[in-house]
Backbone bond lengths (Angstrom), bond angles and torsions (degrees), N, CA, C in turn:
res aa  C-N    CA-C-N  psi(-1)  N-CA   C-N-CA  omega(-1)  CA-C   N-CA-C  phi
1 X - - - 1.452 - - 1.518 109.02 -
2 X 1.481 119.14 128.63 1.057 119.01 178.60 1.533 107.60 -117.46
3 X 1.409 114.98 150.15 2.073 105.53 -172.55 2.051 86.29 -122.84
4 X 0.990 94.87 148.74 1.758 89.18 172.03 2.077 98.50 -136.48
5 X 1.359 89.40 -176.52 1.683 81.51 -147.82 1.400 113.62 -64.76
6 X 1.233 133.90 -3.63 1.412 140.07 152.83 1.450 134.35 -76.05
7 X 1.702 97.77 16.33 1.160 128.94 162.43 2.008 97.18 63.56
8 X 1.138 105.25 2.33 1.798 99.13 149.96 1.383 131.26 -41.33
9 X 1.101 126.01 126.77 1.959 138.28 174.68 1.473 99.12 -95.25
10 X 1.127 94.40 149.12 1.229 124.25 176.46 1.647 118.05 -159.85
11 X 1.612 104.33 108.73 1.576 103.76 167.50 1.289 106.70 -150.02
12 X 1.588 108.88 159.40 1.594 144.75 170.24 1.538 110.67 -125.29
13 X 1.278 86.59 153.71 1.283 108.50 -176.47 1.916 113.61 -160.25
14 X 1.227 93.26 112.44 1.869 102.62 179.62 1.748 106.13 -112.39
15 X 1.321 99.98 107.52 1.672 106.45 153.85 1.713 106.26 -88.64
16 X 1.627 92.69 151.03 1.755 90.71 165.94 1.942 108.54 -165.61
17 X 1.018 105.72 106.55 1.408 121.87 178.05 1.539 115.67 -83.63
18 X 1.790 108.95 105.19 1.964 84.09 165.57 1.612 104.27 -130.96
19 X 1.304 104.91 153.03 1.383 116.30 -169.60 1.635 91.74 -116.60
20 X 1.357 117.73 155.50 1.004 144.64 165.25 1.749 125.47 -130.09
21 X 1.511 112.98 143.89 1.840 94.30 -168.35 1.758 77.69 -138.74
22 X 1.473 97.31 159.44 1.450 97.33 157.76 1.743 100.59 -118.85
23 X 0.781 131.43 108.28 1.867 130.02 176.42 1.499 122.85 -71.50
24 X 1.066 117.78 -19.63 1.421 151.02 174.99 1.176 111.05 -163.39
25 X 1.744 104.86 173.03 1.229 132.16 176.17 1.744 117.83 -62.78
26 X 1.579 96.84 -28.23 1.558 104.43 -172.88 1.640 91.40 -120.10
27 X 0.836 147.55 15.38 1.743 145.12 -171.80 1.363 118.79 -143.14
28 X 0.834 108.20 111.20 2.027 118.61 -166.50 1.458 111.21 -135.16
29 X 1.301 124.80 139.39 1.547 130.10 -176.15 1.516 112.17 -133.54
30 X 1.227 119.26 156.40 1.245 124.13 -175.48 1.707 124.87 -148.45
31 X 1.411 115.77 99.14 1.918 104.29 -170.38 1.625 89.29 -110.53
32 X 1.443 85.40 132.31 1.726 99.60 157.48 1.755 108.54 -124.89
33 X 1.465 88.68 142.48 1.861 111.62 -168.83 1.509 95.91 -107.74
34 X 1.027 135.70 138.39 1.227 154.09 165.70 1.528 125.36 -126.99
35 X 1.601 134.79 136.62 1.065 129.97 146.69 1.352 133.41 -142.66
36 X 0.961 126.83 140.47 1.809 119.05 -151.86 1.863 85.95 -138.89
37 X 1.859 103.53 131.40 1.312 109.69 166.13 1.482 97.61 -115.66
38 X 1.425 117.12 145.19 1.523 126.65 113.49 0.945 163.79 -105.07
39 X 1.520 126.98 145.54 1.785 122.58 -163.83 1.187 97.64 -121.51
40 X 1.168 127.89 121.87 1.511 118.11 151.44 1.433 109.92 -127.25
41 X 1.402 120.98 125.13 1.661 124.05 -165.70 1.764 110.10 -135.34
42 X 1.979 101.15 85.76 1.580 92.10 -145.40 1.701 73.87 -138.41
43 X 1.191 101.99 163.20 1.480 110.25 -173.30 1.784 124.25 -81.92
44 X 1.949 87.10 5.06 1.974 90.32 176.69 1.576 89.42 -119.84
45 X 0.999 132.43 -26.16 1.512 127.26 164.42 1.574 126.21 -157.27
46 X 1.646 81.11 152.80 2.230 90.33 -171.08 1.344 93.95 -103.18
47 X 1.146 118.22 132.19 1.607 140.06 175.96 1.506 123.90 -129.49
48 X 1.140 126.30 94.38 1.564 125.64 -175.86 1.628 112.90 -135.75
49 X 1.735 102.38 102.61 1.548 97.54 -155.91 1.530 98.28 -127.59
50 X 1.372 128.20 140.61 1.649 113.41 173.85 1.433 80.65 -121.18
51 X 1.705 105.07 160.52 1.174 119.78 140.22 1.708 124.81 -157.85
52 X 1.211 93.80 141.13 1.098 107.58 -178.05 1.743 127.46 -103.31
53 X 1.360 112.57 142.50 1.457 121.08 -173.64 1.281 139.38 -130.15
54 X 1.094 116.85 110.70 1.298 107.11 -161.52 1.925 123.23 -124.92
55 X 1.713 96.75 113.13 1.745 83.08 -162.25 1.463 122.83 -138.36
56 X 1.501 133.97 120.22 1.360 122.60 -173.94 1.406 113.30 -90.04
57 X 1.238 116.14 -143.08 1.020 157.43 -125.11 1.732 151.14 131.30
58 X 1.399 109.76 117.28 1.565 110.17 179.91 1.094 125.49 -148.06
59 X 1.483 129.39 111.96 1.188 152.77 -153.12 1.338 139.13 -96.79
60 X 1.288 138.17 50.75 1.280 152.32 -161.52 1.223 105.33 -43.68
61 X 1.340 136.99 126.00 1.677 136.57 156.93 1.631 104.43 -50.67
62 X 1.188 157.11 2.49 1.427 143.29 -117.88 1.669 95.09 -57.24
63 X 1.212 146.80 -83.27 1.236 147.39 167.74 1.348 123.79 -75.42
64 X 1.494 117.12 122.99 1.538 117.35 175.18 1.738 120.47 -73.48
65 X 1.211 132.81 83.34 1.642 131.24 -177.90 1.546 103.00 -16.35
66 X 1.099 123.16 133.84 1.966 124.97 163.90 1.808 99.46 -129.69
67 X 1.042 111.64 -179.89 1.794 133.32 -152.91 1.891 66.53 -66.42
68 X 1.114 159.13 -64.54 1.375 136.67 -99.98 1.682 94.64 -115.15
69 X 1.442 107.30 -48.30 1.464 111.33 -167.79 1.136 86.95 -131.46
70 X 1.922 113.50 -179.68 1.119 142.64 -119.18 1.494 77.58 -139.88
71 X 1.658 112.06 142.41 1.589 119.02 169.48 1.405 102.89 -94.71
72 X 1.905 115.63 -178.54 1.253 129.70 146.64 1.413 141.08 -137.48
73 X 1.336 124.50 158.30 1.238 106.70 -161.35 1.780 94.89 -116.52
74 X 1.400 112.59 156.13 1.399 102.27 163.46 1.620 108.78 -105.76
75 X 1.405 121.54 159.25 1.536 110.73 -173.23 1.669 102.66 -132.57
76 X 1.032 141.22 128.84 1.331 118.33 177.84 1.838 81.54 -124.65
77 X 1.185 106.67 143.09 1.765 114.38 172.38 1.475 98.77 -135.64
78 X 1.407 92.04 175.51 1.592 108.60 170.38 1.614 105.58 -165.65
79 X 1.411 114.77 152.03 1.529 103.40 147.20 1.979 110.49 -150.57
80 X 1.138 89.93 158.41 1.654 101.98 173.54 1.333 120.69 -120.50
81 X 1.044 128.46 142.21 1.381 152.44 -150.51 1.439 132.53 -146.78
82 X 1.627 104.32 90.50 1.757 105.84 -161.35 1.886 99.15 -108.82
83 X 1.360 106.76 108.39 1.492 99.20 -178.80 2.006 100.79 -123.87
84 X 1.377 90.75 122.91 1.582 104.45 -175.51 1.375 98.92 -127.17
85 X 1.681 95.61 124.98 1.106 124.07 -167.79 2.130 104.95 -93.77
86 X 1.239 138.93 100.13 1.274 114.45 -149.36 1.725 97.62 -100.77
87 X 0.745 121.49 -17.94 1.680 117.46 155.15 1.357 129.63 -63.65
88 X 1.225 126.70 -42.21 1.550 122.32 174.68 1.873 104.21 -139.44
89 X 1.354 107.03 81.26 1.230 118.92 -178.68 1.287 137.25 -68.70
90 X 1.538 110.38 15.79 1.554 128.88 166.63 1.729 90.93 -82.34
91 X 1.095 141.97 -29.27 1.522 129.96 150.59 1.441 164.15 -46.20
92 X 1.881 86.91 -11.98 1.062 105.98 155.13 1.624 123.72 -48.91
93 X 1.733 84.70 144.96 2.035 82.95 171.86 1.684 101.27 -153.75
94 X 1.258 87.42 172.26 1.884 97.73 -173.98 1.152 88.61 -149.70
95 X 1.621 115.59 133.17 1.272 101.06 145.30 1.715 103.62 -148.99
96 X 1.467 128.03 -170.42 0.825 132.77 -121.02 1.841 98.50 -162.61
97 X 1.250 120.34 103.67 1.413 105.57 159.19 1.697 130.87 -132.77
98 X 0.758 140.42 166.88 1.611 134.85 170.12 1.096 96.88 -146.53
99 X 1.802 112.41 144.62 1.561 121.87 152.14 1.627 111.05 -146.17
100 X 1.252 109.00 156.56 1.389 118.28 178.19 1.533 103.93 -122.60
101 X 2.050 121.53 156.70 0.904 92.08 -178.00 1.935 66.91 -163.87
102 X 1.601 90.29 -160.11 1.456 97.97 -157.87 1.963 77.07 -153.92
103 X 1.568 122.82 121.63 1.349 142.36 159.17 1.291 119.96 -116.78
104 X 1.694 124.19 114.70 0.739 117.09 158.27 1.539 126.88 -72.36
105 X 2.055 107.73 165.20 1.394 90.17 -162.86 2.060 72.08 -134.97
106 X 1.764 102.20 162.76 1.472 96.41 159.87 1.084 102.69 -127.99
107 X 1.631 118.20 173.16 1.352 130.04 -170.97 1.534 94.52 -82.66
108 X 1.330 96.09 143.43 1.976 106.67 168.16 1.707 114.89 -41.23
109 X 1.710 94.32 -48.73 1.453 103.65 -173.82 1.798 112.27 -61.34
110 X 1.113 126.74 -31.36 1.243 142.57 179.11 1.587 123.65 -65.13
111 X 1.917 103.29 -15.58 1.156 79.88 -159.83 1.872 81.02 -119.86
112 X 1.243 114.36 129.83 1.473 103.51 173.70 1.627 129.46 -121.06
């Protein structure tokens, strides 16, 4: 919390949690939690905003790269996103994403 000489507040605050798993040798996942507030309580503007985030990841080995050819990975992600605005609440938002994809990877030895 910060006060400045018009006796205005001002604070933030960021939590952030990430976990990582390996499930297999070729299958790995990853969620990160996030939350970030703001306050601002000042006599040219009121600002009081949280948001929260929430996002994985999961990673298929599908092909292992060797000296000759090139591997791949499969990726499926997503994240969600809840930001509430508590002063002017036509600002609220949600949103929502997923993607899948396919990365190739090369072996160290392969690449010179």
């Amino acid at each position: 919390t910060n006060f400045t000489e018009d006796n205005s507040k001002f604070e933030n605050l960021l939590l952030g949690l990430n976990l990582s798993y390996l499930f297999t040798e070729s299958l790995t996942g990853q969620l990160n939690l996030n939350h970030s507030s703001s306050n601002n309580d000042s006599s040219v503007i009121a600002q009081d905003i949280d948001l929260v985030t929430v996002g994985y990841d999961v990673v298929w080995n599908w092909i292992t790269p060797n000296n000759n050819r090139p591997g791949f990975d499969v990726v499926f992600k997503g994240i969600y996103q809840d930001r509430t605005d508590n002063v002017l609440t036509t600002n609220d938002l949600e949103t929502y994403e997923v993607s899948i994809g396919i990365t190739m990877i090369f072996s160290s030895s392969a690449v010179r």
